[in-house]
C-alpha positions as MATLAB code, in Angstrom:
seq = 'XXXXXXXXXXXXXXXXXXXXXXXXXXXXXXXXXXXXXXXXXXXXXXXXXXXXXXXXXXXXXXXXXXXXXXXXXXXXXXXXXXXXXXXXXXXXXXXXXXXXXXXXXXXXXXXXXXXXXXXXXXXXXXXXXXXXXXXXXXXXXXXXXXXXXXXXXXXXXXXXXXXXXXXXXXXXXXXXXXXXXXXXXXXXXXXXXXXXXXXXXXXXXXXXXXXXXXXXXXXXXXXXXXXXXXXXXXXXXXXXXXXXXXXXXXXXXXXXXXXXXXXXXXXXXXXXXXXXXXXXXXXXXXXXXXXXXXXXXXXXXXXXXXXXXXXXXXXXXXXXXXXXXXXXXX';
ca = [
      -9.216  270.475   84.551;
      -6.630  267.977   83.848;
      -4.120  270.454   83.915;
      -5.147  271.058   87.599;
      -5.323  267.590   88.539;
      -1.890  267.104   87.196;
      -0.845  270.106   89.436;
      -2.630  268.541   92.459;
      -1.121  265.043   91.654;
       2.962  266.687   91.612;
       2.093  268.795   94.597;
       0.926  265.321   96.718;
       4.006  263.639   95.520;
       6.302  266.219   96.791;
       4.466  266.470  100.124;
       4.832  262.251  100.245;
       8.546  262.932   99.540;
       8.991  265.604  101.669;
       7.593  263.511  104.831;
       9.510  259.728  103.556;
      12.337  262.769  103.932;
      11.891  263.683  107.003;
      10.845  260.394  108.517;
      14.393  259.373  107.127;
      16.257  261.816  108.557;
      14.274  261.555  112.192;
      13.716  258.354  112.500;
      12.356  258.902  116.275;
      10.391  261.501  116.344;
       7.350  261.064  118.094;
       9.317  258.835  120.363;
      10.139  259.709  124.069;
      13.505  257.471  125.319;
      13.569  256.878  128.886;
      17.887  256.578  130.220;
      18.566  255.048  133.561;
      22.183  257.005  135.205;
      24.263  256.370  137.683;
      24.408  258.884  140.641;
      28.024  260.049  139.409;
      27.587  263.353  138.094;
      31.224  263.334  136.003;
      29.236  260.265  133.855;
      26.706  262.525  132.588;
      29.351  263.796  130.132;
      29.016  260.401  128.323;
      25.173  260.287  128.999;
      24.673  263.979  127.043;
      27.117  262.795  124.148;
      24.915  259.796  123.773;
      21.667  261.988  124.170;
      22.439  264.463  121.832;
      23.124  261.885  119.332;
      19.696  260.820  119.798;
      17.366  264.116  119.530;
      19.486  264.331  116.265;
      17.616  261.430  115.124;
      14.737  262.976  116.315;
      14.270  261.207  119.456;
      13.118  262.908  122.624;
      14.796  262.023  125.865;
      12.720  261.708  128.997;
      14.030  262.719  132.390;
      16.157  260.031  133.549;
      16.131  258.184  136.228;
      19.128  258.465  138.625;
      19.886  255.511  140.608;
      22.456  252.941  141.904;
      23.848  249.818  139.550;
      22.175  247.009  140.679;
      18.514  249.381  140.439;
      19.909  250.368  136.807;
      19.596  246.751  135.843;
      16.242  245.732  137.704;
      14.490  248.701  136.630;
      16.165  247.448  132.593;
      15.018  244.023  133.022;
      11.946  244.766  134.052;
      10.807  247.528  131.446;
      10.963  250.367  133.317;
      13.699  252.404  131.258;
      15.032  251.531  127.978;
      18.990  251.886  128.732;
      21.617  252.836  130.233;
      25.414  254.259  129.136;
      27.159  252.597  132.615;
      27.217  249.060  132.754;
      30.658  247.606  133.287;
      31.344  244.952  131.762;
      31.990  242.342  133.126;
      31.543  244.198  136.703;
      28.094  244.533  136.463;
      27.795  240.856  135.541;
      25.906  239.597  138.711;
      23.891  242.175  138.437;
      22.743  241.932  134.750;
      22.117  238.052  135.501;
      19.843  238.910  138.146;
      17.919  241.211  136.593;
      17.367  238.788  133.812;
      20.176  239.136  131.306;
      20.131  238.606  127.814;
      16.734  237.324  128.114;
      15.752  240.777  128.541;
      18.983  242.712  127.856;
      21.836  243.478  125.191;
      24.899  244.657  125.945;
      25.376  246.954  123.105;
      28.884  247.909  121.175;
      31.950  249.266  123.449;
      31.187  252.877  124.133;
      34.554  253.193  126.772;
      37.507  251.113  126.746;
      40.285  250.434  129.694;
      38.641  251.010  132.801;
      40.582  250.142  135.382;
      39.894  249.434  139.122;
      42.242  248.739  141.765;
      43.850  249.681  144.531;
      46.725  252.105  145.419;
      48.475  253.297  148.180;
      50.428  256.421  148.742;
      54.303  256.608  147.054;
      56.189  256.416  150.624;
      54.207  253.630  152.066;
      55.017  251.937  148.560;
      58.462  252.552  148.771;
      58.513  251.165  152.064;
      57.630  247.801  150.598;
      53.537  248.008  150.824;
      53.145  247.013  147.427;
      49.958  244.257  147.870;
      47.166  244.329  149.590;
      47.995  241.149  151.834;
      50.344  243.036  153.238;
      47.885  244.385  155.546;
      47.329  241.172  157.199;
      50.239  242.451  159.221;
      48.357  244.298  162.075;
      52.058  246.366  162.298;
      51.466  247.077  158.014;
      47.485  247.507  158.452;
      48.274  250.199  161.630;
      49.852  252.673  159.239;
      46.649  253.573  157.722;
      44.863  253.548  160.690;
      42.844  257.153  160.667;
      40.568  256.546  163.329;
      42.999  255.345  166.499;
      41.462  251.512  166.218;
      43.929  249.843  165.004;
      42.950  248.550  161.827;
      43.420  250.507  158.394;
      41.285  252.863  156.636;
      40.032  251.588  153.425;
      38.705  254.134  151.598;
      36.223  252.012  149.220;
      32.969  251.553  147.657;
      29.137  252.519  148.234;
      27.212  249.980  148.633;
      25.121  248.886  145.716;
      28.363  249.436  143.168;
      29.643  246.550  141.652;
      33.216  247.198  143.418;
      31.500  246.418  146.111;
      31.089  242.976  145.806;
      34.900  242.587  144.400;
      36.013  244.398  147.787;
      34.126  242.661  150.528;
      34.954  239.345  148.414;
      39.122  240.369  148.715;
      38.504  241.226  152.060;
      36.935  237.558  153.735;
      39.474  235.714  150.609;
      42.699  236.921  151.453;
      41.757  237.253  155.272;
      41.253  240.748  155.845;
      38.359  241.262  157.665;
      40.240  241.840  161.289;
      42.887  244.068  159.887;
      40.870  246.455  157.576;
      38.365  248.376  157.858;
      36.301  248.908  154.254;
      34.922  252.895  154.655;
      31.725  252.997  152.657;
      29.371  256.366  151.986;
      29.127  258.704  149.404;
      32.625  258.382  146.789;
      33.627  261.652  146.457;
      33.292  262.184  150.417;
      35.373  259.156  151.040;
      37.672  260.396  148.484;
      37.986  263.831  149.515;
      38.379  262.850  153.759;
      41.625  260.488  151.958;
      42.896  263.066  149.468;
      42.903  265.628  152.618;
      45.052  263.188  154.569;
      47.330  262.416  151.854;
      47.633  265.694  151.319;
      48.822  266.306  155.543;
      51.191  263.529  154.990;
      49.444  261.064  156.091;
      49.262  257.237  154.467;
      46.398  256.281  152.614;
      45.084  253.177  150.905;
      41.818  253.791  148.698;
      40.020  251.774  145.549;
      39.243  254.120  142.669;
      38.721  253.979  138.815;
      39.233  254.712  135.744;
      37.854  257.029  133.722;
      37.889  259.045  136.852;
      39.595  262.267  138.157;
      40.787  261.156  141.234;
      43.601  259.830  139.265;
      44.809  263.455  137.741;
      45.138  264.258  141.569;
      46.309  261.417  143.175;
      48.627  260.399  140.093;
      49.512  257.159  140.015;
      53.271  256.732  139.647;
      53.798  260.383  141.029;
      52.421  260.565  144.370;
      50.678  256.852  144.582;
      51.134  253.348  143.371;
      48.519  250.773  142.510;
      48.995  247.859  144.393;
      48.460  244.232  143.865;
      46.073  241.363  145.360;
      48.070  237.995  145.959;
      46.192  236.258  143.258;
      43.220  236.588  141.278;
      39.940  235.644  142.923;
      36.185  237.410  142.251;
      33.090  236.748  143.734;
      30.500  234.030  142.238;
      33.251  232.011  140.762;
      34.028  234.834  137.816;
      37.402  233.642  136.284;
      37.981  236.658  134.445;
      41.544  238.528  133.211;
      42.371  240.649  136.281;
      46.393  241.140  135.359;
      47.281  244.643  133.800;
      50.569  244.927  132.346;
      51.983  242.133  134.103;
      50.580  243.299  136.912;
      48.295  241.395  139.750;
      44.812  244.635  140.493;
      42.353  242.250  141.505;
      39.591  243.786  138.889;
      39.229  242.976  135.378;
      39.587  245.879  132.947;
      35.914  246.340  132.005;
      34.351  248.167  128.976;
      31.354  250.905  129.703;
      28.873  250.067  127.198;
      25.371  250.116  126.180;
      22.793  248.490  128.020;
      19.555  248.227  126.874;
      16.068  246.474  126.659;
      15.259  244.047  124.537;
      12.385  245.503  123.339;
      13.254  249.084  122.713;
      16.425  247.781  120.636;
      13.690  245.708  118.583;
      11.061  248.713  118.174;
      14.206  250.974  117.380;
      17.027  250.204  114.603;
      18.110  253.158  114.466;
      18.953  253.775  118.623;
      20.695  250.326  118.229;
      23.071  251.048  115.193;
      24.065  254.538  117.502;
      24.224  252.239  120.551;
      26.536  249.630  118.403;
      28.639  252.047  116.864;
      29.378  254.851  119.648;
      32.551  255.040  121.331;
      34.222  257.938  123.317;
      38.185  257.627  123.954;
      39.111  257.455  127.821;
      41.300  260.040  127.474;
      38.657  262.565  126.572;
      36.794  261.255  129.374;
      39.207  261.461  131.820;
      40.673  264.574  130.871;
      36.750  265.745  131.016;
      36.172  264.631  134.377;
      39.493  266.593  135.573;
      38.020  269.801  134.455;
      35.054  268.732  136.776;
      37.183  268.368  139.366;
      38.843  271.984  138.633;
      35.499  273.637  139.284;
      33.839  273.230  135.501;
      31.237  271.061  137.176;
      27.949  273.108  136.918;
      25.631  271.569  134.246;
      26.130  274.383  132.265;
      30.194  273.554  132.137;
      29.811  269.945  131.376;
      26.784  270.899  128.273;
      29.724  273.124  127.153;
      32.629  270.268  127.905;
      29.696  268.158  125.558;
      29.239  270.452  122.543;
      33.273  270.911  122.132;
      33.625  267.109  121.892;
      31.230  266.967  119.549;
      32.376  269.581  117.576;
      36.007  268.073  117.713;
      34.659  264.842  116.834;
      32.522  265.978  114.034;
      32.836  263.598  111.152;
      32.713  260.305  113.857;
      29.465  261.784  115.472;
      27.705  262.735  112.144;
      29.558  259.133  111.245;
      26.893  257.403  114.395;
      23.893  259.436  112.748;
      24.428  258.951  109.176;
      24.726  255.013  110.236;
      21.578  255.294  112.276;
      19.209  257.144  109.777;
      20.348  253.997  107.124;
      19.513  251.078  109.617;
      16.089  252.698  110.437;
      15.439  252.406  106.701;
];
């Protein structure tokens, strides 16, 4: 009898063990993780990287929410998802504020770094001596982007609800704009695409885009366009941030993509914060992602493929994030 109760005793320690194990090494199991995207499809590259690192700690992810930036951080704020991998920061500054801000949000490590914003124009109207956007005060400047026949240029811009918006519509009243130019607004990559095709017939265009993005591996700045400058730095609700790049005037800060996430999920969950603190993805890979998007690798099979060769390329910094994570869950 003692014998057996001495078998009984090792055989409950190793099934404690086992479990302290597993707990250890899945921290979030049992857990379901609700993301809030963006409605750009070449971000979910970063979303899945950020995912996967998560069901390795055992977390599940819910079906995410896909919505506009300033809903991102009202829907945060108020509880209704637990983060997000697009804020831009400090872009999306009026709209974490409003939606409550560190109150109810952190900003969470640097997951991408040297995003730029700005605006360019094509390489002949550059040449000609277009080289800031107050040029187009001129009604004679502003007349040779015209695309519609009214006189004023075609700015190829930003949907509403982005945080560009706001830092175009601001440039536009500041550096008196507003009867010259005409700010196009609609679905990006339809804007885009309507510019690329007239750049493409020869045609001068002026357009805002971004970084990480893959406009810029087809519209190459330096090659076939130039970013152009502002006359001086101004941003909407008094923001006095660093918008000169390389000694040059853009008009945006260059922002970081990083975490954002609630308050209380970061609290309930050590581990999601350490992988939220310590994740970063170069640009480069991003960019150089999004341009195979843009070369017809843009099914969500492709990108899920474009996702498990960083990872595997990356191997010892993404087992790096877990091995981090499992240790700050305890």
């Amino acid at each position: 009898m003692k014998f057996y109760r001495t078998i009984c005793i090792v055989i409950a320690s190793l099934i404690a063990t086992s479990g302290l194990a597993f707990a250890a090494d899945k921290p979030g199991e049992g857990i379901t993780v609700r993301p809030i995207e963006g409605t750009v499809l070449e971000e979910r590259f970063q979303n899945r990287i950020i995912y996967r690192a998560l069901e390795e700690l055992g977390y599940t992810i819910g079906e995410p929410q896909s919505v506009e930036y300033q809903t991102i951080h009202l829907a945060l704020g108020s509880g209704d998802g637990d983060f997000t991998t697009v804020h831009w920061d400090p872009l999306h500054l009026a709209f974490y504020e409003e939606a409550g801000g560190e109150a109810v949000m952190t900003k969470v490590g640097g997951l991408i770094s040297g995003a730029l914003q700005g605006y360019l124009v094509d390489k002949a109207s550059f040449d000609a001596g277009i080289t800031n956007l107050g040029d187009l005060k001129d009604p004679e400047v502003a007349a040779r982007f015209d695309a519609d026949g009214n006189g004023t240029a075609d700015l190829a811009g930003c949907p509403p609800g982005w945080g560009c918006e706001r830092v175009i519509e601001h440039h536009l009243g500041e550096f008196g704009l507003r009867d010259t130019v005409t700010h196009n607004q609609g679905a990006y990559n339809a804007v885009i695409a309507e510019t690329i095709a007239r750049m493409q017939a020869g045609e001068s265009v002026i357009y805002y885009t971004w970084t990480p993005y893959w406009v810029s591996g087809v519209l190459v700045p330096g090659e076939n366009v130039e970013w152009i400058e502002v006359p001086y730095s101004s941003l909407p609700d008094g923001r006095t941030d660093n918008t000169v790049y390389e000694g040059r005037e853009l008009g945006f800060a260059v922002n970081e993509l990083r975490i954002l996430a609630n308050n209380e999920f970061l609290s309930a969950n050590p581990a999601a914060a350490k992988l939220f603190e310590l994740a970063e993805i170069d640009i480069n890979d991003v960019s150089a992602q999004n341009n195979q998007m843009q070369q017809g690798e843009d099914s969500l099979e492709a990108i899920e493929s474009h996702v498990e060769a960083w990872i595997a390329e990356n191997k010892d910094t993404f087992e790096g994030w877990i091995a981090a994570a499992r240790k700050a869950a305890g």
